[in-house]
C-alpha positions as CSV (number, residue, x, y, z in Angstrom):
1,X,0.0,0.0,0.0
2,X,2.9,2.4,0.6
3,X,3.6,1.8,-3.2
4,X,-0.1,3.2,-4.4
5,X,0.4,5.7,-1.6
6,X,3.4,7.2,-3.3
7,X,1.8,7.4,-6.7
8,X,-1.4,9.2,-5.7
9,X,0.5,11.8,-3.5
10,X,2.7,12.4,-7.0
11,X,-0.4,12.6,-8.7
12,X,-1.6,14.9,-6.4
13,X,1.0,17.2,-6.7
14,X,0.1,17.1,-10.5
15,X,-3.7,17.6,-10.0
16,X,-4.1,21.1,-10.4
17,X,-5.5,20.7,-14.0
18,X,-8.4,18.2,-13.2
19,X,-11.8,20.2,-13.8
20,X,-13.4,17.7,-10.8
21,X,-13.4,15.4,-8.6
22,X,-14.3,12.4,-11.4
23,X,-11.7,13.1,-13.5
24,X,-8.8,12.9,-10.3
25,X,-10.8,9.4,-9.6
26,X,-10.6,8.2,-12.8
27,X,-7.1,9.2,-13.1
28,X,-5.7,7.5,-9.9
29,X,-7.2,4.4,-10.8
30,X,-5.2,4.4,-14.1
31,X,-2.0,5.4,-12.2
32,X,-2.1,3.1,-9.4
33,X,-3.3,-0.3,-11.2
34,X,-6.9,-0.4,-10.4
35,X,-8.5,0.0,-13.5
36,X,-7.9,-2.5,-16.1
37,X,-9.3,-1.1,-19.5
38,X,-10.4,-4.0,-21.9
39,X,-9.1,-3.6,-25.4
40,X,-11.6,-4.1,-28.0
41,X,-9.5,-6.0,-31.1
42,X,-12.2,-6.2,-33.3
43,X,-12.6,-2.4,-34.3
């Protein structure tokens, strides 16, 4: 947990251009591991 800990408190640093709260959500997911997009092959 320290390891996700460091990466959100960098990304913190960098949030000041997020519009809202969604977008910093959405973002620390993608930074820290938690979000797993699923990659359409087909298109």
């Amino acid at each position: 947990t320290e390891a996700i800990n460091g990466r959100l408190e960098h990304l913190r640093g960098s949030a000041l251009g997020f519009r809202n709260l969604t977008n910093y959500i959405a973002r620390s997911l993608l930074e820290s591991g938690g979000f797993r997009p699923q990659v359409h092959r087909g298109l």
